[in-house]
Each structure stands twice: as structure tokens, then as C-alpha cells.
C-alpha positions as CSV (number, residue, x, y, z in Angstrom):
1,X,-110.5,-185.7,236.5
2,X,-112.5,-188.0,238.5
3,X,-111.3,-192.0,238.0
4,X,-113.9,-194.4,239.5
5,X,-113.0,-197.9,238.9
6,X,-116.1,-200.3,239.5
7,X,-117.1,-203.8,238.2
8,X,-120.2,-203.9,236.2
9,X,-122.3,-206.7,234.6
10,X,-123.7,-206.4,231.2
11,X,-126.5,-208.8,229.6
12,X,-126.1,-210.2,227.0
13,X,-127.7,-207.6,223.5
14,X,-129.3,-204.4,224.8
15,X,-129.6,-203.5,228.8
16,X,-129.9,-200.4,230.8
17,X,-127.0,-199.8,233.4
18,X,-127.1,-197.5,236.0
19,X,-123.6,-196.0,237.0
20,X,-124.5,-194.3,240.5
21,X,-122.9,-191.7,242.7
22,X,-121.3,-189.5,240.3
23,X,-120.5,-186.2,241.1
24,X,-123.8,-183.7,241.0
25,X,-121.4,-181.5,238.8
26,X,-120.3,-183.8,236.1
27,X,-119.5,-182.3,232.8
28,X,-121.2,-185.6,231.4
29,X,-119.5,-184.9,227.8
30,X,-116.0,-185.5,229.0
31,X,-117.1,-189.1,230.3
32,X,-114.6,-191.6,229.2
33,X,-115.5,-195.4,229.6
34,X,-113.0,-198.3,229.8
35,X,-114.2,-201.6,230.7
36,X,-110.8,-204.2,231.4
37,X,-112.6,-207.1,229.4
38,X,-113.2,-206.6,225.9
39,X,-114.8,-210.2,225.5
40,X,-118.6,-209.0,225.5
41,X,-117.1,-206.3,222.8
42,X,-119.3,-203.8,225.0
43,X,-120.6,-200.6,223.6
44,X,-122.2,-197.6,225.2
45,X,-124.3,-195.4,222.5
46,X,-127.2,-193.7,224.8
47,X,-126.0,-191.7,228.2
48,X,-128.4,-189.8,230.5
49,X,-127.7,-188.0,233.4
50,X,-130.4,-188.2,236.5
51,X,-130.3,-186.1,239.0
52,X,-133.6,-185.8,239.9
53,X,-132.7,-186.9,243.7
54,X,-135.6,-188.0,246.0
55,X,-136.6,-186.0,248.6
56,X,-139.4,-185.1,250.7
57,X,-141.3,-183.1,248.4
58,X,-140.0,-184.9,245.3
59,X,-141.6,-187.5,246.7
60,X,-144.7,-185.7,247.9
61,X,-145.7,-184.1,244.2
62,X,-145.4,-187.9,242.8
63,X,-148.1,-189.0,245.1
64,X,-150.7,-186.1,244.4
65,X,-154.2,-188.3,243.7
66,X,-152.5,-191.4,245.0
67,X,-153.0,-193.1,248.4
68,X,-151.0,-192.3,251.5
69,X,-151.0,-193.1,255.0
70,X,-150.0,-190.3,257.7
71,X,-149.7,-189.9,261.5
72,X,-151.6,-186.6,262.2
73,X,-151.4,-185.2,265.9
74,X,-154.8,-184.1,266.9
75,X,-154.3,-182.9,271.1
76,X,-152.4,-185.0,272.8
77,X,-153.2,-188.0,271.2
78,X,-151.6,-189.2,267.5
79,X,-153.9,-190.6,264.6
80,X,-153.3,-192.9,261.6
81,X,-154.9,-191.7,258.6
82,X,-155.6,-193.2,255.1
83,X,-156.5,-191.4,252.1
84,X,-155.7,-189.8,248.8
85,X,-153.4,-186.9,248.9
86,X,-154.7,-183.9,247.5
87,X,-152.5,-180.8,248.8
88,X,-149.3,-181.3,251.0
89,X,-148.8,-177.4,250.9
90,X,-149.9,-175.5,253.9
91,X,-151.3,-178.5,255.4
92,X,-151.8,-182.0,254.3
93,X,-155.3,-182.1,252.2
94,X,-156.8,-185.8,252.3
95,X,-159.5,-187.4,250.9
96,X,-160.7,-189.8,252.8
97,X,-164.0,-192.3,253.4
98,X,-165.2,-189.6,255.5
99,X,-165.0,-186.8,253.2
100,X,-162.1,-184.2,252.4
101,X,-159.9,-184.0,255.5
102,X,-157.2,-181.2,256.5
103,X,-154.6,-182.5,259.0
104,X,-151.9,-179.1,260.1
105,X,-149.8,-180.9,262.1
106,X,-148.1,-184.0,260.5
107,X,-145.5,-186.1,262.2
108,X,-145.1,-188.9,260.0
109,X,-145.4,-189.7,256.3
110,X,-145.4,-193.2,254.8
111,X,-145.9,-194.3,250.9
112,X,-145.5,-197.5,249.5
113,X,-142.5,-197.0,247.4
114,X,-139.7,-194.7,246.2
115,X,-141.3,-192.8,242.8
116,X,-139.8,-194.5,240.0
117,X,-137.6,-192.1,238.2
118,X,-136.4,-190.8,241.5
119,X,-132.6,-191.3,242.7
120,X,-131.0,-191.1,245.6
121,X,-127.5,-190.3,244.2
122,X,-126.8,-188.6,240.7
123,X,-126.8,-191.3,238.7
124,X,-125.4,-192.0,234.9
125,X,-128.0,-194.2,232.9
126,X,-126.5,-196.1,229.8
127,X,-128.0,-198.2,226.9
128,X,-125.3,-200.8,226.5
129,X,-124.8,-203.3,224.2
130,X,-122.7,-206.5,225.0
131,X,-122.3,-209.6,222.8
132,X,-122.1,-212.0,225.9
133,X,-123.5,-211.2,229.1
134,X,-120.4,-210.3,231.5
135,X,-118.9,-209.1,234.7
136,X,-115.7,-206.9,234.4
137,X,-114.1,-204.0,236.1
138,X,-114.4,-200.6,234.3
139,X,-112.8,-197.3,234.7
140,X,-115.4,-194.2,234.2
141,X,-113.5,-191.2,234.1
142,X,-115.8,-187.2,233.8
143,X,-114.5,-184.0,234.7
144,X,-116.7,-182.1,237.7
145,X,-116.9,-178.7,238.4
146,X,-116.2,-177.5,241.7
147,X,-113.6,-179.7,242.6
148,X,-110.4,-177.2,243.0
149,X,-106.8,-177.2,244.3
150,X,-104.5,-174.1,245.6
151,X,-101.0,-173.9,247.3
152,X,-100.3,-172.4,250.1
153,X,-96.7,-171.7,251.7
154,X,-95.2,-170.5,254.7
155,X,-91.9,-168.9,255.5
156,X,-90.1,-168.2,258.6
157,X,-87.8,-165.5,258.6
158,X,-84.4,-165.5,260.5
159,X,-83.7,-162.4,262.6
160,X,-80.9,-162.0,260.4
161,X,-82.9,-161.8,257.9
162,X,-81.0,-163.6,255.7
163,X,-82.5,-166.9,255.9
164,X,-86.1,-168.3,256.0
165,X,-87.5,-171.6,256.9
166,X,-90.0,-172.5,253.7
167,X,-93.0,-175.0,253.7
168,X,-95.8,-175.9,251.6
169,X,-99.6,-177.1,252.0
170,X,-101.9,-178.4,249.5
171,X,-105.8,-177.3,250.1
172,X,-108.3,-179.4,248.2
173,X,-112.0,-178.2,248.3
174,X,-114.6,-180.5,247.4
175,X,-117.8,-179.0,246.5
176,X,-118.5,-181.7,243.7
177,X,-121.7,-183.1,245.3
178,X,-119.8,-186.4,245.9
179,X,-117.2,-187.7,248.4
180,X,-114.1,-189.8,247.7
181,X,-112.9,-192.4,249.8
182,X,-109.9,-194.2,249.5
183,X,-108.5,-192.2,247.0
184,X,-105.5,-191.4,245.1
185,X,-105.0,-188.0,244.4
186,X,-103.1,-186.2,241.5
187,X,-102.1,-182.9,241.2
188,X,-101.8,-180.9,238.0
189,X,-99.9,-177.6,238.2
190,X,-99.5,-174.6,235.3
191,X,-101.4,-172.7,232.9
192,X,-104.3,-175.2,231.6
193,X,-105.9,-173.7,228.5
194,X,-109.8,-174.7,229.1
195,X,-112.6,-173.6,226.7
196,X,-114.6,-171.0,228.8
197,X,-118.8,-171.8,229.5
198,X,-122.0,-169.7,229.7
199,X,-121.7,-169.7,233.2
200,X,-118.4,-171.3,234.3
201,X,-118.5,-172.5,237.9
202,X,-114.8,-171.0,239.9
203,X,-111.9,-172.7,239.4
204,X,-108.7,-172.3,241.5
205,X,-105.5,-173.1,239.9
206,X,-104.4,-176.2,238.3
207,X,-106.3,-179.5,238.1
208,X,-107.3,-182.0,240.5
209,X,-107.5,-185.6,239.6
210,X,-109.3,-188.2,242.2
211,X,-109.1,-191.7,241.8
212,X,-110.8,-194.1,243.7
213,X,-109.5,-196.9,245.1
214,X,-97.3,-193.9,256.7
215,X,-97.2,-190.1,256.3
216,X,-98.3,-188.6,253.4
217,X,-95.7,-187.1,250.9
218,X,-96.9,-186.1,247.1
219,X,-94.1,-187.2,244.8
220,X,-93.5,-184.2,241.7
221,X,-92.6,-185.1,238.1
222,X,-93.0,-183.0,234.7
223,X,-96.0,-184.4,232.4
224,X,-96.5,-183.0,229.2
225,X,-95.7,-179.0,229.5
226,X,-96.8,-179.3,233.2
227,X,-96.0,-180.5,236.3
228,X,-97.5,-183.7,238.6
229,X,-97.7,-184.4,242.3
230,X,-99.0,-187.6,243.5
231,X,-99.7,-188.1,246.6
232,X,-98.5,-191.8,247.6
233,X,-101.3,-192.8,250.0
234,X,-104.8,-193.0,249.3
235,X,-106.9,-190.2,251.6
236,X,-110.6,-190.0,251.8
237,X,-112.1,-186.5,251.3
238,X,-115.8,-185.8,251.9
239,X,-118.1,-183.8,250.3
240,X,-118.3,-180.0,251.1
241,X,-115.6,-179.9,252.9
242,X,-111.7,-178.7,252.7
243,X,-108.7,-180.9,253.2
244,X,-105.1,-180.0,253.4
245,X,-102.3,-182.0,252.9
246,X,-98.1,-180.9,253.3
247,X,-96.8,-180.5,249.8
248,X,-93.0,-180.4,250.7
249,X,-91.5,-181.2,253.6
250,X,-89.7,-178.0,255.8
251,X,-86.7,-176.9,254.4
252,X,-84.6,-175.1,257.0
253,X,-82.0,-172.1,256.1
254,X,-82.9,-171.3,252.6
255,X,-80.3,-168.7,251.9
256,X,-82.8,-165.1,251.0
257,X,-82.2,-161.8,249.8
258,X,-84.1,-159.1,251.2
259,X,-84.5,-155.7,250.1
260,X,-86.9,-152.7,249.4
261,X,-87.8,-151.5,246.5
262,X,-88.9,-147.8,245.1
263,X,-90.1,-147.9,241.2
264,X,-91.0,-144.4,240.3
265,X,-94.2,-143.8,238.1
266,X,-94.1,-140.5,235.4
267,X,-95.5,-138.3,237.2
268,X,-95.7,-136.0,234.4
269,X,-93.0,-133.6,235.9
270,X,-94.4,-132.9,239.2
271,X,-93.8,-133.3,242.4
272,X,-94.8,-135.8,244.6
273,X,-94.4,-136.7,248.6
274,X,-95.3,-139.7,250.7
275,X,-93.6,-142.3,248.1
276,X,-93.3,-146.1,249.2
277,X,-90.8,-148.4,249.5
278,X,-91.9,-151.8,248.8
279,X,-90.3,-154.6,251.2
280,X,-88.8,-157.6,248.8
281,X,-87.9,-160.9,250.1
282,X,-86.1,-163.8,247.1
283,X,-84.3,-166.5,246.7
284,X,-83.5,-169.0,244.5
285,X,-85.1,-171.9,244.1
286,X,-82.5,-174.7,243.5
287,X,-81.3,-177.8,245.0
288,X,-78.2,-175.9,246.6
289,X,-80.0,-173.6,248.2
290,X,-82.3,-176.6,250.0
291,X,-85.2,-176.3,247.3
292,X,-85.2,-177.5,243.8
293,X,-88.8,-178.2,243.7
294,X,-91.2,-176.9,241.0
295,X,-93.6,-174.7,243.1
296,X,-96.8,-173.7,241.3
297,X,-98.7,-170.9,241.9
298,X,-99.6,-169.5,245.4
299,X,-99.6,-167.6,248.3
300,X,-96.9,-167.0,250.1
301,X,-97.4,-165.9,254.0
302,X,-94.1,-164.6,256.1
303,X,-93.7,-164.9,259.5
304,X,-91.0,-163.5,261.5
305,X,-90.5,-164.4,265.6
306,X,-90.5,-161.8,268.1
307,X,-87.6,-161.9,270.4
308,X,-89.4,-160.6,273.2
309,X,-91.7,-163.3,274.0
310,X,-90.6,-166.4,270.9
311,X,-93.9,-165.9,269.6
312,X,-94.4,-165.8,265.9
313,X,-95.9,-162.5,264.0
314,X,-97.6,-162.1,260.6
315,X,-95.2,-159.9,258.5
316,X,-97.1,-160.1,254.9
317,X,-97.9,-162.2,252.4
318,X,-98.2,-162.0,248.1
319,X,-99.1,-164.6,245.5
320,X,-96.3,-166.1,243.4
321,X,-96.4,-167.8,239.9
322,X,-95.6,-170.7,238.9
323,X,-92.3,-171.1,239.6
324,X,-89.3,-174.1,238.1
325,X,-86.6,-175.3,239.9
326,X,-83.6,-172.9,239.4
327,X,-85.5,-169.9,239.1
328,X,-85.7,-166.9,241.7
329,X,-88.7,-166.4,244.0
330,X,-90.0,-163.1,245.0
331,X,-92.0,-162.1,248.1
332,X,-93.9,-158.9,248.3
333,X,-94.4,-158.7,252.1
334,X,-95.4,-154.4,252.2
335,X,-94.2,-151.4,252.4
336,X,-91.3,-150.2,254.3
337,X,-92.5,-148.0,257.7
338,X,-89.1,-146.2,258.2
339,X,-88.5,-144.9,254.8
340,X,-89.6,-141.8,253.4
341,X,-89.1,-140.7,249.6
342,X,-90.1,-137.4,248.4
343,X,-90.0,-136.6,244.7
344,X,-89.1,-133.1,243.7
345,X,-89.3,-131.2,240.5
346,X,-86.4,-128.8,240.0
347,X,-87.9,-127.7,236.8
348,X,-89.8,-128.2,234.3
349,X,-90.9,-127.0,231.3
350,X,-93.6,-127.7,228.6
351,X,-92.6,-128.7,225.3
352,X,-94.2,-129.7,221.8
353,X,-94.1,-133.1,222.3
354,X,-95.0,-133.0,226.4
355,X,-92.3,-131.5,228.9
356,X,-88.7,-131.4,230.1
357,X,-88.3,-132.0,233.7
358,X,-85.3,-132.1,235.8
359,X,-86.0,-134.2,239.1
360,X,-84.9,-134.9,241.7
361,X,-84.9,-138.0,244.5
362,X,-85.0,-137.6,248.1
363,X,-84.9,-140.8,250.3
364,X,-84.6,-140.9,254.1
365,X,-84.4,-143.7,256.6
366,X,-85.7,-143.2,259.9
367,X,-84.6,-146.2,261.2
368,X,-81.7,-147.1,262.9
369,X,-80.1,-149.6,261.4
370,X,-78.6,-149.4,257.4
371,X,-81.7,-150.2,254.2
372,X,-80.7,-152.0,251.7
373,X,-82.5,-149.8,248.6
374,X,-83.0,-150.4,245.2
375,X,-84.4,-147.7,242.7
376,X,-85.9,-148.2,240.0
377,X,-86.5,-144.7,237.3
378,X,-88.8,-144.9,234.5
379,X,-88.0,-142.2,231.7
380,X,-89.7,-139.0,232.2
381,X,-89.7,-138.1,228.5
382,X,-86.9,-136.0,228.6
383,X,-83.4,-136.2,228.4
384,X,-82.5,-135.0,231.9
């Protein structure tokens, strides 16, 4: 949600009011209008959204068979013309006391004022009513499209590899046709049930709220059957652009489990070579273990240093869900190089019902140091 708190005067009975510099991609029927002062008992029932922005050829098409002046370059020399505009396309097409003139090269344009029903900003246009005329701060509140939110983590993995250093960034990217300066900034985090559009714009995770108005830290707390994180300094973010703020501070020697993982697939009772082991890295998500922070959804990336030269090296990286405190966190980082698992079928025969298959699992590590494995069978539809 987008909060803009400005003040705005009302005349007395019926006046027009011009709320400007909205977001170009306001979903206008979620607008939500509180004014503090609630002695002119004021009442909004008309609301039109203008974004018919001026621009050069906005501005052009409104002056066809009206008066213009131009500088047209003719040599080396630069002349001011007068004259009606017919044409501005391929050319500018004048009529002039001296007949119908075409001028190719233009270098300046001047008209004697912005068209009316042109904007310069997309602009919300209300029919108020107020029974006094008054002056009072109000809060206009609109959803906008393209405004979206995603974590992103990073984790450091010991040599051990049995602990992991674990931090979090938010990335906010504003592509709502509007910037926000000075602005507090709200985070909504889990599974928001929204009614889908003809043509929804993307959305990435979450809710983003920006309300206008030391080192910045968002502060988490459950609301409703979700969870909030404001952050508790006011930022600016511009338009088109992509900000990114720390989530959580560092935390240093979170206890992990790591561990690779083979889950077999029914095969049908055939054999099958070149098997994977998936590499596993958890942990548990709890105060005692240096965390204890709702995390919502992300990506997860996992970095490991190489001895050699200190340097840090990409190791892998998987999405998470939404995750409470307390509960176990799982990272997907690949699949394990030194392991080989072959699955062979030591019989098998066909039955009514589909076969019966006796198989069996080899796995070999290649490495030189031990695997911690852990295998997961499906059933085979058989009782061997």
C-alpha cells in the first residue's frame, strides 16, 4: 500500500481537487481517503484518474490549426517563424502570411500554454463536497502495481562445515511510475490471497507498503496471520530503480547440518546408472541457535572460502519458504561430484497388477574423506 499524507483545502459546497503525483499504476478502486478534520464533514463522490501526461507531441496534436511560433534553421543562420500549425509529422507544416510553409529542421518550439487537460504527473481529480471551506491534512492510501519486495540471504560456510555465517537483504523494486522520498517503509511477508486480473502486472512475494513522510534496522512483529518488518528510518527510493536494505543483522556460528541426499524415483523395475546425490545444508531456526527470526520466502546463496587464497567461492543456492521461528531451514546447494549411485535390477517380473522387482542399491564415494548419506526408497509396487 502506498500512504501519502498531504494537507488539502476544500471550498466551501462543491469544488474540484486535484490530488497529484500518484503512482502511474494505481489500482484507483482501492483508494482510501481520510482527512484528520472532520469539521467541513467532507465527502468525495466523483474520482477520475488523469494520466494523460504532457509531452512533446501531446502537446503538438493540441495545437493542430492553432498558432505557434518556431525557430527553424535555414543555413547557417536561425529564423523565427509565426504561423498556424498544420502538420508536425515529417516536418513542421505552417501556414503562414506568406502562404503554406514547410520548415525540416526545427530547433525550438514555443506555445502559449500547457493544453488544458494535460498533466504533468498522474493526477487523481475529485468532486468534493465540504460544508465549510477548510485546510486539513489527509491520508490517501491506493494500491500500485509494480511496486514489489523479495529477500535475499547469504550464508557462509565454515570449513568444518558445520557452521555458517547467515545474513539477510531486502530488495525493493520500484517501477510504480512515482518516487518516494522520506518514506517509511513496511514489509508484509506470507501467502496474500489477491483476486487475480485480466492482465495482472508481476508481483514478487509479499507486500510492500510506502508511507510518506542512524543505521537502518527493520523491526519484525506478527500482524494478522502474517508477518511485519518496519524499517525504523525513513529512506527515499526513486522511481525505476532497485534499493536494498539489510534485513537482519550477521549472525555468526549458526550451528548446520549438512548432508546429501538420494531419493529414488519408480523406475518401473529397471535399472538405472548415473544417479545423484543431492547436497543438503539445515538448521534450525531458533533463538538458541543465533536466529529466531521469522524469515519469509527467498533465496538463499552459499558461499564457502577457499583456503588457498581466503577468497570466497559460489557453492549453490535454492529458494526457501516462508519460514517461523523454531522451524528447520533447508538449503539445496547441488549435487554431490564424488558420489556415484547405480540402481540395479536383480529381477523382475511382470505381474497382473504391474511387476515384482527385487533391486538393488549401489553407492560409491570417490572422495577421500567419509559422506554423510541419507536414502530415501519410494515403494516399487512389490513387496521385495
Amino acid at each position: 500500500m502506498v500512504k501519502d499524507t498531504r494537507k488539502i483545502q476544500f471550498d466551501k459546497g462543491v469544488s474540484k481537487v486535484y490530488f497529484t503525483d500518484v503512482a502511474s499504476t494505481i489500482e484507483t478502486e482501492t483508494v482510501m481517503f481520510t482527512p484528520n478534520n472532520q469539521t467541513g464533514n467532507i465527502t468525495i463522490y466523483e474520482q477520475n484518474f488523469e494520466n494523460n501526461l504532457a509531452g512533446k507531441y501531446s502537446i503538438l496534436k493540441n495545437f493542430i490549426g492553432k498558432d505557434i511560433n518556431i525557430d527553424a534553421s535555414q543555413g547557417n543562420s536561425v529564423k523565427n517563424v509565426n504561423g498556424q500549425l498544420l502538420s508536425y509529422t515529417n516536418g513542421f507544416l505552417l501556414q503562414t502570411n506568406t502562404g503554406v510553409n514547410i520548415y525540416d529542421s526545427v530547433s525550438a518550439v514555443r506555445v502559449p500554454q500547457l493544453p488544458e487537460g494535460l498533466l504533468i504527473r498522474p493526477t487523481l481529480v475529485w468532486v468534493a463536497f465540504s460544508l465549510n471551506s477548510v485546510t486539513t491534512n489527509c491520508e490517501v492510501a491506493y494500491r500500485a502495481s509494480r511496486i514489489s519486495w523479495k529477500a535475499d540471504y547469504l550464508m557462509v560456510l565454515n570449513q568444518d562445515e558445520n557452521q555458517v555465517d547467515f545474513s539477510g537483504w531486502v530488495t525493493i523494486d520500484n517501477n510504480s511510475g512515482k518516487k518516494y522520498e522520506n518514506t517509511k517503509i513496511k514489509l508484509i511477508a506470507g501467502d496474500i490471497n489477491t483476486v487475480p486480473k485480466p492482465k495482472p502486472s508481476p508481483r514478487l512475494g509479499g507486500s510492500v507498503a510506502f508511507k510518506t513522510a542512524s543505521t537502518p534496522t527493520f523491526a519484525e512483529k506478527s500482524f494478522g496471520d502474517y508477518h511485519m518488518y518496519t524499517l525504523d528510518q525513513r529512506v527515499n527510493v526513486k522511481e525505476s530503480s532497485r534499493k536494498q536494505i539489510e534485513l537482519l543483522p550477521k549472525a555468526y556460528g549458526v550451528n548446520v547440518n549438512k548432508k546429501t541426499y538420494f531419493v529414488s524415483i519408480d523406475t518401473g523395475g529397471y535399472s538405472q546408472e548415473n544417479l545423484k546425490f543431492q547436497s543438503k545444508i539445515s538448521f534450525l531456526n531458533s533463538k538458541n541457535n543465533r536466529m529466531g527470526i521469522p524469515l519469509p520466502a527467498g533465496t538463499v546463496r552459499v558461499f564457502k572460502k577457499d583456503q588457498a587464497d581466503g577468497s570466497l567461492e559460489f557453492i549453490g543456492e535454492s529458494n526457501i519458504r516462508h519460514t517461523p521461528r523454531d522451524e528447520n531451514v533447508t538449503v539445496t546447494t547441488g549435487n554431490a561430484f564424488d558420489l556415484v549411485c547405480k540402481l540395479t535390477a536383480i529381477s523382475r517380473t511382470s505381474v497382473t497388477n504391474g511387476y515384482d522387482a527385487t533391486m538393488q542399491l549401489n553407492v560409491t564415494n570417490r572422495s577421500d574423506k567419509p559422506a554423510d548419506i541419507v536414502l530415501i526408497l519410494t515403494n516399487y509396487n512389490s513387496d521385495n
